[in-house]
Structures are given as C-alpha cells and as structure tokens.
Backbone as ProteinMPNN parsed JSONL, in Angstrom:
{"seq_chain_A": "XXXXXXXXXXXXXXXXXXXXXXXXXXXXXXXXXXXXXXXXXXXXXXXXXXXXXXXXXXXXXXXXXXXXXXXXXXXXXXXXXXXXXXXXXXXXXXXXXXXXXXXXXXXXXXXXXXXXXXXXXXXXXXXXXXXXXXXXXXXXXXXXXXXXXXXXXXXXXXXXXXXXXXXXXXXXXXXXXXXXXXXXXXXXXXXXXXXX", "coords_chain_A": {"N_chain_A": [[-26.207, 15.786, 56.156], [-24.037, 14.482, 57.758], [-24.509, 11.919, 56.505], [-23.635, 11.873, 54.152], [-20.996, 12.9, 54.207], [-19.607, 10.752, 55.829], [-20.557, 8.303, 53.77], [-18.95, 9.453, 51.537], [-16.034, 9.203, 52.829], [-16.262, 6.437, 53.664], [-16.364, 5.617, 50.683], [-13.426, 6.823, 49.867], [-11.91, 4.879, 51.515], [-12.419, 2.175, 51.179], [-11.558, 1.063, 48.893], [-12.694, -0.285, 46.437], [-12.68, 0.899, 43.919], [-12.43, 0.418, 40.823], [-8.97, -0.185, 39.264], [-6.312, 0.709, 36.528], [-4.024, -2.009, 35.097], [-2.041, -0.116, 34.432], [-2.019, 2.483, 36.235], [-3.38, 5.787, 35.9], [-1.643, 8.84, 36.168], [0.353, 7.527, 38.619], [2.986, 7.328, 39.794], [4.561, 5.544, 41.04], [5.087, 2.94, 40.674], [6.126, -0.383, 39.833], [7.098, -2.133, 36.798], [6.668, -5.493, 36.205], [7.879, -8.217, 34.614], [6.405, -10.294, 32.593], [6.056, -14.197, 32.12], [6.884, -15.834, 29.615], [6.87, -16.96, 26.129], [7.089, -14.725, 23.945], [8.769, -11.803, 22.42], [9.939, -9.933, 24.286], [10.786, -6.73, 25.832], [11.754, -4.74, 28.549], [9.629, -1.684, 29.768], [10.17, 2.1, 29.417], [11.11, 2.802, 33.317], [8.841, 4.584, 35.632], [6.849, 5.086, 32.938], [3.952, 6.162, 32.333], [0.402, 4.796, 32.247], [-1.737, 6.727, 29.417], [-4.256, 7.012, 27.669], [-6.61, 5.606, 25.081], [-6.117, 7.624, 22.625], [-4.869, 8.916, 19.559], [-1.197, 9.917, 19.915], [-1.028, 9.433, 23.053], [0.127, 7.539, 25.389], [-0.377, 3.605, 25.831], [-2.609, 2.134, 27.797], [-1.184, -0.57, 29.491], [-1.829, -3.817, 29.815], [-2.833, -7.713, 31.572], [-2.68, -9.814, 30.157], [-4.213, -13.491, 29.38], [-2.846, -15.962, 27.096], [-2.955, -17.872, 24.125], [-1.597, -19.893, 24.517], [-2.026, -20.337, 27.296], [-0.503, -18.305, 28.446], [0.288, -15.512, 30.71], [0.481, -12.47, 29.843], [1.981, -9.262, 28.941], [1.11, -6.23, 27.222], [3.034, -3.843, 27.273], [5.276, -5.211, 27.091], [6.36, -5.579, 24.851], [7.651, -3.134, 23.723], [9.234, -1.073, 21.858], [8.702, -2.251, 19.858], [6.651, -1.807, 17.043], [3.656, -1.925, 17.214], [0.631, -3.856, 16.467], [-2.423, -3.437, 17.159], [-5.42, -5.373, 17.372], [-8.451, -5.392, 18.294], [-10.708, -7.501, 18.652], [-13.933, -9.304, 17.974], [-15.151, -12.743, 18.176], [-17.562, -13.674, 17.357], [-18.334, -11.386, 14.983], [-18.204, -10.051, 12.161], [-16.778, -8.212, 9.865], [-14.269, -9.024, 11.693], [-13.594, -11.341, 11.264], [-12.834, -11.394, 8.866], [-10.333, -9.339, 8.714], [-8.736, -11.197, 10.576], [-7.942, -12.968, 8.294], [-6.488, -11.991, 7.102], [-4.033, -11.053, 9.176], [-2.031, -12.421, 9.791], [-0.121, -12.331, 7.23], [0.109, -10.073, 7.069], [2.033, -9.656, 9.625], [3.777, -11.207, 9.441], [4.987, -9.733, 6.601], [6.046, -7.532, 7.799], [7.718, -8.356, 10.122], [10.661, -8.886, 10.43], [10.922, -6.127, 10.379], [10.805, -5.482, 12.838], [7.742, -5.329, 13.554], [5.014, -6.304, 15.757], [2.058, -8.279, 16.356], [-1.174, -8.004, 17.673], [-3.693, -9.413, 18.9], [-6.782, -8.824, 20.575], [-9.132, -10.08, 22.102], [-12.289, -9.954, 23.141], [-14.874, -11.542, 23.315], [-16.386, -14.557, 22.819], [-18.076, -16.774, 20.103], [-20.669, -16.564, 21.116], [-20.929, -14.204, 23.018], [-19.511, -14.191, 25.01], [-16.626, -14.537, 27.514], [-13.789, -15.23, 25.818], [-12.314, -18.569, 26.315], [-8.996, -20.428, 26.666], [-9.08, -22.623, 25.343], [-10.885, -21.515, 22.827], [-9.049, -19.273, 22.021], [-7.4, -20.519, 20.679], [-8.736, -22.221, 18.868], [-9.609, -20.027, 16.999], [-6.586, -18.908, 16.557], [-6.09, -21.552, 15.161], [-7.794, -21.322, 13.001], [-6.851, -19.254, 11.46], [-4.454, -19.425, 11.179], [-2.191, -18.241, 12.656], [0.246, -16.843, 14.174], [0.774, -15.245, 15.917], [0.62, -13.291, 19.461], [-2.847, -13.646, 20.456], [-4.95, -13.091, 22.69], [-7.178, -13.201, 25.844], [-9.741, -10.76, 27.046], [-11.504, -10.494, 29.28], [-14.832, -9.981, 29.68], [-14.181, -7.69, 28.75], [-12.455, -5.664, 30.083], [-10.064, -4.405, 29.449], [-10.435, -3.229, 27.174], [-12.493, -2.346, 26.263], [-13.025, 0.546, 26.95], [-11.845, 1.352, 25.046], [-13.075, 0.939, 22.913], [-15.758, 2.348, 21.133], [-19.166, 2.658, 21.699], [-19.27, -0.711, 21.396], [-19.001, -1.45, 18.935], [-16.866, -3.42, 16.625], [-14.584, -4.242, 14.4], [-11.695, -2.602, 16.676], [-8.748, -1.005, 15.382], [-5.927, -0.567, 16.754], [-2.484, 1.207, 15.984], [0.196, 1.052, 17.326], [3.59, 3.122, 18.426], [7.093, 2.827, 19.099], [7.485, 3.647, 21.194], [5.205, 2.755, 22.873], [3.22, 4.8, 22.273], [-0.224, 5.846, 21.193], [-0.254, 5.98, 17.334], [-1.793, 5.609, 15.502], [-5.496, 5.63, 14.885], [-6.903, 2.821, 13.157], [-9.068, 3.503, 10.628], [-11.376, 3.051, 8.464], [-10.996, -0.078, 9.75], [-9.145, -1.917, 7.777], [-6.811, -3.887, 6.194], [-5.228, -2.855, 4.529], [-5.084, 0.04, 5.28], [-4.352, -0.741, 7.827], [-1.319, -1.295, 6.851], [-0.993, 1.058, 6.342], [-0.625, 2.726, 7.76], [1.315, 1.256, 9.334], [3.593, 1.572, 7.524], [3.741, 4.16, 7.407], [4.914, 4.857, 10.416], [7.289, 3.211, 9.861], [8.74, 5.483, 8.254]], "CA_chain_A": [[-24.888, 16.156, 55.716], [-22.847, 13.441, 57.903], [-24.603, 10.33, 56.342], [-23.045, 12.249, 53.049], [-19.373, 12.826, 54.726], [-19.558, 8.865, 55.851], [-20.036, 7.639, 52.503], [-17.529, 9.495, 50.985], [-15.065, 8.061, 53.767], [-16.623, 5.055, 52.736], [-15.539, 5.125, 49.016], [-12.255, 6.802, 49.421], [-11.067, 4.099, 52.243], [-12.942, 1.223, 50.888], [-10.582, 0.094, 47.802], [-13.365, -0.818, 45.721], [-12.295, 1.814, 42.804], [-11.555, -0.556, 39.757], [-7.461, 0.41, 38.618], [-5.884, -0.455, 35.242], [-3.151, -2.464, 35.35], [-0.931, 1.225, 35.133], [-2.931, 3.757, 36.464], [-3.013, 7.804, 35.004], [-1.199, 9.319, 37.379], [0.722, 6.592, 39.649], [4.374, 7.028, 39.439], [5.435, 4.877, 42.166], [4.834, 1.164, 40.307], [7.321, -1.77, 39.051], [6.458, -3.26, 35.831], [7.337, -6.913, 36.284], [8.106, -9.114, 33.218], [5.502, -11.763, 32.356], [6.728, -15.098, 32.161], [6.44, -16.422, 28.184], [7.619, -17.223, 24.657], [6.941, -13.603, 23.155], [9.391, -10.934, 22.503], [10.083, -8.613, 26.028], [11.845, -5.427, 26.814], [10.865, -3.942, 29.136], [9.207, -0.193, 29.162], [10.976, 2.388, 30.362], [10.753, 2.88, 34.088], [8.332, 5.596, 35.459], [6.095, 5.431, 32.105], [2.416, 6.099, 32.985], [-0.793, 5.681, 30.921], [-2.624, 7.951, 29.161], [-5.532, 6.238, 27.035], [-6.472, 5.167, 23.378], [-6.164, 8.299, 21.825], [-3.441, 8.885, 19.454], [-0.561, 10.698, 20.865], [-1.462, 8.895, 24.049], [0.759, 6.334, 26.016], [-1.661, 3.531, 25.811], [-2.645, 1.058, 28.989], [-0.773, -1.749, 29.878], [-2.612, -4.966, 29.891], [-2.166, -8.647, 31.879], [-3.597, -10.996, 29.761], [-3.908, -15.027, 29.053], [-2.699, -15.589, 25.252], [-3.304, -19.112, 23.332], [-0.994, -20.655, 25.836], [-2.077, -20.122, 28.906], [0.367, -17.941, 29.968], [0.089, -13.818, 31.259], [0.64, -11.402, 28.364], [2.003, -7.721, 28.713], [1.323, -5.392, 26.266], [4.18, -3.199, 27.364], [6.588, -5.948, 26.867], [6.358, -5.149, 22.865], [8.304, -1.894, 23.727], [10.204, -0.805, 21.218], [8.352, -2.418, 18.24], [5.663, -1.372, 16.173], [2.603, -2.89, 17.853], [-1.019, -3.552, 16.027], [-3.599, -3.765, 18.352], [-6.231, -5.737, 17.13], [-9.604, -5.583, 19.016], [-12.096, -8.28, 17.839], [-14.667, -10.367, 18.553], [-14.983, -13.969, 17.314], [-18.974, -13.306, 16.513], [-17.714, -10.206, 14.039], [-17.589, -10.454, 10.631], [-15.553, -8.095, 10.066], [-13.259, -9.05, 12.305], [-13.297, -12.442, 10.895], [-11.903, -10.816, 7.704], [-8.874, -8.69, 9.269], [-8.112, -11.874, 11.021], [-7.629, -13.53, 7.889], [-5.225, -11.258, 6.827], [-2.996, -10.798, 10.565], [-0.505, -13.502, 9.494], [0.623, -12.044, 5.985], [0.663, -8.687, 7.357], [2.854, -9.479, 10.46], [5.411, -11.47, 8.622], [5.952, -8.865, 5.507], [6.73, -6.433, 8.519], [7.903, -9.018, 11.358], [11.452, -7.996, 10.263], [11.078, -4.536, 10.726], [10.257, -4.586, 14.338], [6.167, -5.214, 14.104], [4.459, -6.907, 16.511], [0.717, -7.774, 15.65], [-1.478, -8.829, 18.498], [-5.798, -9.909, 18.391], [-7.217, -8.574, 21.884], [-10.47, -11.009, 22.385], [-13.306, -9.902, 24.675], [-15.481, -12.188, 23.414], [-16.134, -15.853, 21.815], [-19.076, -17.177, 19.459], [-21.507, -16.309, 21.667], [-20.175, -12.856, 23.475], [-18.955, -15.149, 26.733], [-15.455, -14.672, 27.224], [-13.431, -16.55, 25.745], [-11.329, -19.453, 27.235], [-7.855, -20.678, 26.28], [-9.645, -23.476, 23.756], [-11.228, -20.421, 21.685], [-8.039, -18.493, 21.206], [-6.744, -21.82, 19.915], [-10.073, -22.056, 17.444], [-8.928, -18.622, 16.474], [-5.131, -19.202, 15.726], [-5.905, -22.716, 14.179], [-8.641, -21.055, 11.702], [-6.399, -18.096, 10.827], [-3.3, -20.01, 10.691], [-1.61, -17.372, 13.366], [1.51, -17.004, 14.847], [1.106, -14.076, 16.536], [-0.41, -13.459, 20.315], [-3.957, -14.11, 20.562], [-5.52, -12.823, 24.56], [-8.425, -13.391, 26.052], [-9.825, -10.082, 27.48], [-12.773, -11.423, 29.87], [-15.738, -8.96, 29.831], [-13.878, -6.094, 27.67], [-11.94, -5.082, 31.428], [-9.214, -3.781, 29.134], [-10.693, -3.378, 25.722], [-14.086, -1.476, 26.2], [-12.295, 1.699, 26.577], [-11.187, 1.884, 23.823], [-14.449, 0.376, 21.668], [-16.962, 3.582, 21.276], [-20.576, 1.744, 21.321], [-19.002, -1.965, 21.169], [-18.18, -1.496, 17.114], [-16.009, -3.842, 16.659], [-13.0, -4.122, 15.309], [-10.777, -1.555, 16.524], [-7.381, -1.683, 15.117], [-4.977, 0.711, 16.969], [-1.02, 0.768, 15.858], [1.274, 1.886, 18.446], [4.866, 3.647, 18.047], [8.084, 2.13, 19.426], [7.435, 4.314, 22.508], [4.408, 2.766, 23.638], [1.792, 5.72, 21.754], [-1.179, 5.277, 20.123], [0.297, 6.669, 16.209], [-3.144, 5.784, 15.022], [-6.906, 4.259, 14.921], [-7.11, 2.465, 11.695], [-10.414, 3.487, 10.268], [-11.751, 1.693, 8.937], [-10.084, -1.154, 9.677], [-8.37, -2.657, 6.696], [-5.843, -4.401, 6.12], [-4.487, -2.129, 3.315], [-4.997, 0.633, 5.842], [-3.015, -1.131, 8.524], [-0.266, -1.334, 6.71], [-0.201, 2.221, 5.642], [-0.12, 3.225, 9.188], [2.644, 0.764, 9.806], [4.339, 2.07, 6.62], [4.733, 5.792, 8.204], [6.317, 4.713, 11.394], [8.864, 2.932, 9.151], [9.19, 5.862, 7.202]], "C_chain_A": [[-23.841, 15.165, 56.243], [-23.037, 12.596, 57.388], [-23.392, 10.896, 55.144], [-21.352, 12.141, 52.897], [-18.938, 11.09, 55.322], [-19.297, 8.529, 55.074], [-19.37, 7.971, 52.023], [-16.436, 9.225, 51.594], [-15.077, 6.908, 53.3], [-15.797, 4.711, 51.868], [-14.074, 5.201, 49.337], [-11.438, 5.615, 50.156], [-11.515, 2.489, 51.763], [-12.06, 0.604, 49.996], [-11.231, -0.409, 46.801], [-13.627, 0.247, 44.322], [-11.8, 0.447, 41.979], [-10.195, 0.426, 39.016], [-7.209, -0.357, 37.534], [-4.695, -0.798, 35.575], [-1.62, -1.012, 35.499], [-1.598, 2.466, 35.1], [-3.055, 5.228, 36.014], [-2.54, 8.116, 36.593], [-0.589, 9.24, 38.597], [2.118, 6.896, 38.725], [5.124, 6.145, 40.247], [4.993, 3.206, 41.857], [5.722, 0.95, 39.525], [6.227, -2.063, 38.498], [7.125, -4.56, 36.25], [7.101, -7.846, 35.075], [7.521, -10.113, 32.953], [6.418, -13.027, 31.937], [6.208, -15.887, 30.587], [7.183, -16.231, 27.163], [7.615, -15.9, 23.776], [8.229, -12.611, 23.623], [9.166, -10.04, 23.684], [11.071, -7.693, 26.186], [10.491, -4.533, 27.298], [10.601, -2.435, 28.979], [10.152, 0.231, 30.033], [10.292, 2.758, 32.109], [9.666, 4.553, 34.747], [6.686, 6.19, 34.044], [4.352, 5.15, 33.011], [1.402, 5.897, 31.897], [-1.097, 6.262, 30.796], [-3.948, 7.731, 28.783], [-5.136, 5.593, 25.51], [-6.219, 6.099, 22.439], [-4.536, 8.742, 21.03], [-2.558, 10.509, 19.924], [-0.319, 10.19, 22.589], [-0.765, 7.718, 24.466], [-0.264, 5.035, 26.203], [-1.491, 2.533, 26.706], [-1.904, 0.434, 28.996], [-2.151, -2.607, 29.965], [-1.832, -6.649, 30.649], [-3.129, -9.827, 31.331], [-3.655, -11.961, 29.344], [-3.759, -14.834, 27.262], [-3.133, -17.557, 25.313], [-2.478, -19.954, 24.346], [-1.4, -21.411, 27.731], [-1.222, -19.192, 29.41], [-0.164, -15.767, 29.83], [1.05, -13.332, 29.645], [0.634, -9.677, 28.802], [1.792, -7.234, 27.84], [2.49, -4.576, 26.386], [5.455, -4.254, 27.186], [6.819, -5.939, 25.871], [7.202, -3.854, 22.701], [9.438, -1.391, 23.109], [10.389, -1.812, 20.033], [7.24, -2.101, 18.41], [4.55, -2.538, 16.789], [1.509, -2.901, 17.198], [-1.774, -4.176, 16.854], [-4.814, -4.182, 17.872], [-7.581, -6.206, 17.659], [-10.772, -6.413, 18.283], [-12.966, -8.834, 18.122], [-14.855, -11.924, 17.942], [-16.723, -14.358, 16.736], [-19.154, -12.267, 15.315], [-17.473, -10.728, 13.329], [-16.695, -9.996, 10.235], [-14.262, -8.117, 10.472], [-12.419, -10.012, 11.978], [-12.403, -12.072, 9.776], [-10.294, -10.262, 7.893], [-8.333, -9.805, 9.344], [-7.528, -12.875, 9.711], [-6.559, -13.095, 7.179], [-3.982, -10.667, 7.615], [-1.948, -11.318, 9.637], [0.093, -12.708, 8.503], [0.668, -10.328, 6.436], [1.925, -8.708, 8.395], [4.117, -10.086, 10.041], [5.653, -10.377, 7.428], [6.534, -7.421, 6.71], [7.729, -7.111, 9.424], [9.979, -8.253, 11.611], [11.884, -7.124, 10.654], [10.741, -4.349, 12.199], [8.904, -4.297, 14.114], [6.077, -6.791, 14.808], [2.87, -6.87, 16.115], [-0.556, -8.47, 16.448], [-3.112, -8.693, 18.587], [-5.699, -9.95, 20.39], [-8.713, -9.133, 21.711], [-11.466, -10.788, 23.269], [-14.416, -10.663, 24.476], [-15.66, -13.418, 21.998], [-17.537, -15.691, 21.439], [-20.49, -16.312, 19.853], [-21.817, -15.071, 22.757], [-19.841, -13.186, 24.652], [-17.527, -14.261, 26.544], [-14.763, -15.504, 26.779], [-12.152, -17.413, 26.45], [-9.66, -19.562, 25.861], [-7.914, -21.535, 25.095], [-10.367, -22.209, 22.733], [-9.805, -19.297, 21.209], [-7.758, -19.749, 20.776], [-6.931, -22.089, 18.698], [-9.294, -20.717, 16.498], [-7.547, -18.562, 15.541], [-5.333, -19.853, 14.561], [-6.688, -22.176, 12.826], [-8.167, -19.999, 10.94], [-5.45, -18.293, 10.614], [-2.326, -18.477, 11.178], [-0.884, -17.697, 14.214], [1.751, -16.089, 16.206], [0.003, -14.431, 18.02], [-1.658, -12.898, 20.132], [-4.425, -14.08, 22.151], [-7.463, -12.536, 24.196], [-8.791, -12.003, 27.357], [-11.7, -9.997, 28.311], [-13.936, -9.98, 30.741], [-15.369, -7.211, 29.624], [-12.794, -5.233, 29.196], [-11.121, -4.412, 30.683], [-9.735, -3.095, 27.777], [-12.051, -2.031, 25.775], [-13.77, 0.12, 26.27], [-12.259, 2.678, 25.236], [-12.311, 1.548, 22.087], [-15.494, 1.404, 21.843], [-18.017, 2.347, 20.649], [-20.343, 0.456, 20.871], [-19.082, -1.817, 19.553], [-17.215, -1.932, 16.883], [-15.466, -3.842, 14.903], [-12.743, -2.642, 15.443], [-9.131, -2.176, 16.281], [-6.789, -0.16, 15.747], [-3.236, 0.234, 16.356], [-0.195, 1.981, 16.889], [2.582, 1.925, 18.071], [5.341, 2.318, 19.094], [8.1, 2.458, 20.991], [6.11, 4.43, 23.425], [3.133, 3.794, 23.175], [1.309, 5.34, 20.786], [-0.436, 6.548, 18.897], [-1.325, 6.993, 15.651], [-4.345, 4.934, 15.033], [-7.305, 3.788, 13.661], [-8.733, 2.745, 11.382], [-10.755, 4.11, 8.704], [-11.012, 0.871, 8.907], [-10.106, -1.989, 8.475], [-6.924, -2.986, 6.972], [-4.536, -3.711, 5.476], [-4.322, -0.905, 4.343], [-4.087, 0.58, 7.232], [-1.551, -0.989, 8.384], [0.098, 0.094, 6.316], [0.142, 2.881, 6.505], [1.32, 2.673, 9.361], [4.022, 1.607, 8.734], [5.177, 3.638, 6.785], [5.355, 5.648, 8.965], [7.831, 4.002, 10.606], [9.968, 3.772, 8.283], [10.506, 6.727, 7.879]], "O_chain_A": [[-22.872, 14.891, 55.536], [-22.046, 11.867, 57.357], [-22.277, 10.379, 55.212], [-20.656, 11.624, 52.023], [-17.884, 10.517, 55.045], [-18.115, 8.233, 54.903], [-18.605, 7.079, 51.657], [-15.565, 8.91, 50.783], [-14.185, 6.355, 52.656], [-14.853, 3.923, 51.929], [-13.364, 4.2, 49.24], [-10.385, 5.266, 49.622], [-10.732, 1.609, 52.119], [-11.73, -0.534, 50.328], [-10.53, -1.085, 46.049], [-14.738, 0.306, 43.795], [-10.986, -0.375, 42.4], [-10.367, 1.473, 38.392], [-7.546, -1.524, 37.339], [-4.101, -0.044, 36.346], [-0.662, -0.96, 36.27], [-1.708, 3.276, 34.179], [-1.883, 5.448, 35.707], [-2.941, 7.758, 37.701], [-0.637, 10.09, 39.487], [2.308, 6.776, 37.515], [6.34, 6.044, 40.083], [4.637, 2.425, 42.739], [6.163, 1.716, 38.669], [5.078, -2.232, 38.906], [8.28, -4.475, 36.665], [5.95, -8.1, 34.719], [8.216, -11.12, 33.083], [7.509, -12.791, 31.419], [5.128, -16.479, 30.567], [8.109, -15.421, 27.179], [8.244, -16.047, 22.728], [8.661, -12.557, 24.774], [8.08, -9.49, 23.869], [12.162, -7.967, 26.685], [9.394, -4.068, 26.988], [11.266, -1.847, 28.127], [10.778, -0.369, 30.907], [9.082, 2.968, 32.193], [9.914, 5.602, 34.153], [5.89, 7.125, 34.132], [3.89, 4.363, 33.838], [1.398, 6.552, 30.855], [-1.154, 7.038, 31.751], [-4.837, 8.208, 29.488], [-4.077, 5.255, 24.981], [-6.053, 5.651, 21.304], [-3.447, 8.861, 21.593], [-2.986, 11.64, 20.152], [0.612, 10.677, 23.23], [-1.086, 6.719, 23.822], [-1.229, 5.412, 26.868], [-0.426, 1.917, 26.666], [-1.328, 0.788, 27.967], [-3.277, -2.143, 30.142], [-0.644, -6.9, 30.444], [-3.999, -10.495, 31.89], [-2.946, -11.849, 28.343], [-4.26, -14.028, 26.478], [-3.479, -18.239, 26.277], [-3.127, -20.792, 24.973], [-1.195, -22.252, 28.606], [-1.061, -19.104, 30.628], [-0.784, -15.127, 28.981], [1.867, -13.791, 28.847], [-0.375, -8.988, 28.952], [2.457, -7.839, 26.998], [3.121, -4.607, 25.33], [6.603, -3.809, 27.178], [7.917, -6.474, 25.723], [7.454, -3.497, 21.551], [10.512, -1.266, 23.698], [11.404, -2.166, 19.433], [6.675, -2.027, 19.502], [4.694, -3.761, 16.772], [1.061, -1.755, 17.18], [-1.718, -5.361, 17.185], [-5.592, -3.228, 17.887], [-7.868, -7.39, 17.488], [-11.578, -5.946, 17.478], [-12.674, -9.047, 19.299], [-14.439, -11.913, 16.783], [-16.98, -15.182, 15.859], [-20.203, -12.364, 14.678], [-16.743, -11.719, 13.332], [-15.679, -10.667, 10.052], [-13.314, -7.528, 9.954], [-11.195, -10.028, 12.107], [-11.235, -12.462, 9.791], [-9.305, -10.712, 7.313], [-7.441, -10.007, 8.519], [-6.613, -13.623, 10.055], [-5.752, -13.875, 6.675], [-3.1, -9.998, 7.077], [-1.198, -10.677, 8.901], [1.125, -12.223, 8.966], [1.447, -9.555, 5.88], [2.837, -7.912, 8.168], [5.245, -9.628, 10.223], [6.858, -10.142, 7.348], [7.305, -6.526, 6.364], [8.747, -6.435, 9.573], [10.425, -7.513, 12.489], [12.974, -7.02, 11.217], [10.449, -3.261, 12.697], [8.57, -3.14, 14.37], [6.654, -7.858, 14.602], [2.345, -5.849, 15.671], [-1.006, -9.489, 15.925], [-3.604, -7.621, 18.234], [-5.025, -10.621, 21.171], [-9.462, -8.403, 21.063], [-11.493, -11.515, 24.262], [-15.185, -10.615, 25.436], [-15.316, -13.338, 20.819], [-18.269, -14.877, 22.002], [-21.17, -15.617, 19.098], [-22.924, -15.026, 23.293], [-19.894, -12.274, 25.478], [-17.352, -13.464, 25.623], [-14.919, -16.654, 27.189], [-11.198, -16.88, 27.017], [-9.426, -19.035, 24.774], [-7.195, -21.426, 24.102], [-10.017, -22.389, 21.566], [-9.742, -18.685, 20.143], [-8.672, -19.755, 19.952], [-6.155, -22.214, 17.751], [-8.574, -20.755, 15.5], [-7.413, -18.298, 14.347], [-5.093, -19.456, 13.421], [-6.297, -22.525, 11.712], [-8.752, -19.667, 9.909], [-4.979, -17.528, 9.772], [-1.842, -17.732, 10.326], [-1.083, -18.625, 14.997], [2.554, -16.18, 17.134], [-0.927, -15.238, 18.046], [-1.729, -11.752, 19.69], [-4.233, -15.102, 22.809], [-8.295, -12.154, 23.373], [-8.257, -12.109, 28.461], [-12.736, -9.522, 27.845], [-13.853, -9.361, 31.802], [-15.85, -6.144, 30.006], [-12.522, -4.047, 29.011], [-11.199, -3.27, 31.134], [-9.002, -2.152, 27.477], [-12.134, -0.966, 25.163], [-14.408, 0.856, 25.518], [-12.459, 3.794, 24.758], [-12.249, 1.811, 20.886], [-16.175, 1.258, 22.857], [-17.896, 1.54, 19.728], [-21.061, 0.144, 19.922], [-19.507, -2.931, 19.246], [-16.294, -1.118, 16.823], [-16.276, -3.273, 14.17], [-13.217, -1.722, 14.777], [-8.542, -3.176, 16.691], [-7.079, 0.977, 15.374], [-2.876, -0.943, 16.33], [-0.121, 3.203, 17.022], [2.995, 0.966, 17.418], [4.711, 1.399, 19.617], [8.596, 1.731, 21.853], [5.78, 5.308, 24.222], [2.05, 3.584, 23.721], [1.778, 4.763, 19.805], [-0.125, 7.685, 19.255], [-1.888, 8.069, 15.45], [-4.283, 3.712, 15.165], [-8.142, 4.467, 13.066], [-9.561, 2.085, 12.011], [-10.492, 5.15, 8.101], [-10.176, 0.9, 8.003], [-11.07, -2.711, 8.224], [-6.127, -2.474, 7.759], [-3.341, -3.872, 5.725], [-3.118, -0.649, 4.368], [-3.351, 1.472, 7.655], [-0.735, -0.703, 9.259], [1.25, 0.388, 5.999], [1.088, 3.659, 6.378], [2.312, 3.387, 9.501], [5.083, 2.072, 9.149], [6.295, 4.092, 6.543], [6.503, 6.073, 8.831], [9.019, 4.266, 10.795], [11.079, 3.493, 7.832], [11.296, 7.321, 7.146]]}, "name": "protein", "num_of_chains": 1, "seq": "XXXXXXXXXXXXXXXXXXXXXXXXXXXXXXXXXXXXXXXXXXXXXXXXXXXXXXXXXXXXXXXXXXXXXXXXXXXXXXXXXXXXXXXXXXXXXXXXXXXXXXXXXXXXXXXXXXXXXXXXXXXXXXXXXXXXXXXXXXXXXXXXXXXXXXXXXXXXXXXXXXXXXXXXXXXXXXXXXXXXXXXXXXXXXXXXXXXX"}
C-alpha cells in the first residue's frame, strides 16, 4: 500500500502530465500575442478550453506556419475560422486543399479566416517549414499553413486518424461545426449560417 501512495506522490509532484497550450480548467493564464504577419486580436481574457466538439471553446494552439514563425489559433478571435486538419499523404485532403484559396477569398471579406493544420508530410514524418511551402506553392495559398509535429494538437480531434477533419469555428472561439464530410460545398454552407 505505501509503494502505491509513493507513486502517486510521484506523478502528482513530478510535472510529467502533458498540458495543452490552455488547459480545461486553468483560469489563472496570460495569452501572449505571437509575433507574425496574420490577423491578431486577442481572446478575451479568462477564456478556457473545452475540446472539438461543437458548442465547445476549442484549444488554443502554438504552431510554426510557412514562415517560420509561432502561430496562435486564438489570435483569429473574432472571425470565422476553418480549421483544416490534413495530411499531405491524403487524397482527400489533397482535394479540399485545392479548393482553400477560392473559398477563403469569396468569404475573406466577411471576417473568415481559413487555416490547414499539418501533422504530417509525404511520408507521415512531420513536416518541416520546406513542406508547408510545397503545400502553399502547389495550392497556390495565401492562407496559414502549420506544422503540427506528431498530431500534439490535432489527434484529438481526428477519431481513428481519418483524415481530413474540417472544423469551422464561431467569432467566439466555438466549434459551430464538423464538416462532414468534408467538402468544400459543405464548408461553405457552414460558413454561410454564421453569416446568416
């Protein structure tokens, strides 16, 4: 019974719990403003996650885009966000992606944002800063492009690695809905209700 009361000492003092960048249930954290070329306001203060489900405040994320540089998801706060989960071995995904661009400009306007979350390149590696590049250049994309290195943010939200998932998030940070199946035509009809 003490080795038992040890190890759980152990765990809870140890620190070796993996946290998401905004934890369920942590009210006492500063967002801090990533440093980059993409649209930023910040969230409001106090917001917590919830998950992927809609209705659901959904993670924060800190992740490299086509640049090099750190990438919030909460810095989109207070536009229309599409969350594009893909892989660059996915066919289907290859497809969506060829349709990002002409979806995010006939909305861009309106306050959408339309962003390709990456957990893996060609070969299911992660990918580097030269494969979002591949990515942009072959889809002729404007929009951010992150590299999410062994699904740390992404897998969550992927039941049985089935890729893509397309989520669209409100103005307030919640998942509205999980496009399914992911289309393009279906994307936009999601986006089309929050505008309505």
């Amino acid at each position: 019974m003490r080795i038992f009361a040890s190890l759980a000492l152990l765990v809870a003092t140890s620190g070796c719990v993996p946290v998401l960048e905004t934890p369920n249930g942590v009210d006492d954290w500063t967002w801090d403003p990533p440093e980059n070329g993409w649209f930023l306001d910040a969230p409001p203060e106090g917001l917590v996650s919830e998950g992927f489900l809609p209705g659901e405040v959904i993670p924060d994320f800190r992740l490299v885009d086509q640049f090099g540089d750190e990438v919030s998801l909460w810095q989109f706060h207070t536009r229309i966000i599409v969350v594009d989960i893909s892989t660059m071995w996915c066919g289907p995904c290859r497809e969506l992606a060829s349709e990002a661009e002409e979806t995010f400009q006939a909305y861009a306007s309106q306050g959408l944002i339309y962003l390709t979350v990456l957990p893996e390149d060609l070969v299911g590696e992660p990918p580097t800063v030269e494969d979002l590049n591949l990515w942009v250049d072959e889809y002729d994309l404007t929009i951010p492009v992150v590299s999410d290195p062994e699904g740390g943010w992404s897998d969550p939200a992927v039941p049985q690695g089935q890729y893509p998932i397309v989520l669209v998030v409100d103005r307030d940070l919640k998942v509205h809905d999980q496009v399914d199946p992911p289309s393009d035509a279906n994307i936009r009809d999601a986006v089309e209700e929050l505008l309505d």
